[in-house]
C-alpha positions, 0 to 999 in steps of 0.5 A, a space after each residue: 043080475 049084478 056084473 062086476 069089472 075083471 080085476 087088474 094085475 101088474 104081477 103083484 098078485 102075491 103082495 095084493 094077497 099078502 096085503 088084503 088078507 094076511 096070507 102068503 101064496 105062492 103065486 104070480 101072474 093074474 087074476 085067473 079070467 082066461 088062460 092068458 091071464 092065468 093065476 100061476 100056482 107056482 108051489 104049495 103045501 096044501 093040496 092044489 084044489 085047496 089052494 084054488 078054491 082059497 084063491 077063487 074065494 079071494 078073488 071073489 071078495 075082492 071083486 064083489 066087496 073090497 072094490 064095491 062101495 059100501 052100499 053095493 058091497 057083497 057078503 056072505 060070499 060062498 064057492 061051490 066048485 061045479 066042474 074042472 078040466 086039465 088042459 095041457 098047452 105046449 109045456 105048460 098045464 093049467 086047471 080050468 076050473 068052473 064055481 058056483 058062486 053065491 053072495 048077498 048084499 051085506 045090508 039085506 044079509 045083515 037084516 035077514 040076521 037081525 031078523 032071525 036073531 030077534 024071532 028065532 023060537 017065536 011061534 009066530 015066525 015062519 021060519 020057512 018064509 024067511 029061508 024063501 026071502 034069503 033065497 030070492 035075495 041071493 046072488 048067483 053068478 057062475 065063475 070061471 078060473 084058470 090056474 097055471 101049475 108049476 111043480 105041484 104033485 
C-alpha cells in the first residue's frame, strides 16, 4: 500500500487553498492529522459537512497528486465519509471525522479510459472483466480529519 508524507502548514492554510484551487475557506491552522494540528473552520455559508468533505478532498489532492511526481501521481480521487464524532476539549469543540478514500494512479486511470472508450458496444469486450481490473488497481486508504469549529450553527 501506498503511504503519503503528512503535509506541512505555517498557517497559510488559507492562501495554499486559495493559491491551489481558486477558492476561498475560511479556515486557518493545519492540515486536520490530529486534534493539534487541527483544520480550524472558523466560518461558512455551507453546511459544515459540506465544507469538510471539500476541505478533506483538497487535502486528498494535495497529498497524493500535487506533491507526487508525475509518475506516482494519483487521480480519480474520491471521499466517502464512514464515521463522525463530536468531542468537546475544554472551550473548544471539534469534529473528528473518518473517509474512505479511494484513488487510482493516473496513467492506469487513464489507460482504463482509453480502453473503454475504444471498446465500449464491442461484443467482444467484457465489460465486467474491466470493472474487475479497476477494481483491483484501486487504491483504498482510511483518513482521518480533525476540524476545529468556531461559530458555526
Amino acid at each position: 500500500m501506498s503511504t503519503f508524507p503528512e503535509l506541512k502548514s505555517d498557517n497559510d492554510l488559507k492562501q495554499i487553498i486559495q493559491t491551489a484551487f481558486d477558492t476561498d475557506l475560511d479556515i486557518d491552522g493545519s492540515w486536520g492529522y490530529s486534534k493539534e494540528l487541527a483544520t480550524v473552520i472558523n466560518t461558512t455559508e455551507v453546511p459544515l459537512v459540506q465544507v469538510e468533505h471539500i476541505f478533506a478532498s483538497m487535502r486528498a489532492y494535495v497529498e497524493m497528486n500535487m506533491t507526487q511526481e508525475k509518475e506516482v501521481r494519483y487521480g480519480s480521487i474520491n471521499l466517502n465519509e464512514i464515521s463522525r464524532e463530536q468531542i468537546q476539549s475544554g472551550s473548544l469543540l471539534y469534529d473528528k471525522v473518518t473517509y474512505k478514500c479511494t484513488a487510482m494512479r493516473e496513467d492506469i486511470y487513464a489507460d482504463f479510459i482509453s480502453e473503454y472508450k475504444e471498446n465500449y458496444g464491442n461484443k467482444d469486450f467484457d465489460l465486467t472483466m474491466h470493472f474487475k481490473k479497476r477494481e483491483k488497481a484501486t487504491l483504498h486508504r482510511e483518513v482521518i480529519h480533525w476540524f476545529e469549529i468556531h461559530n458555526i450553527d
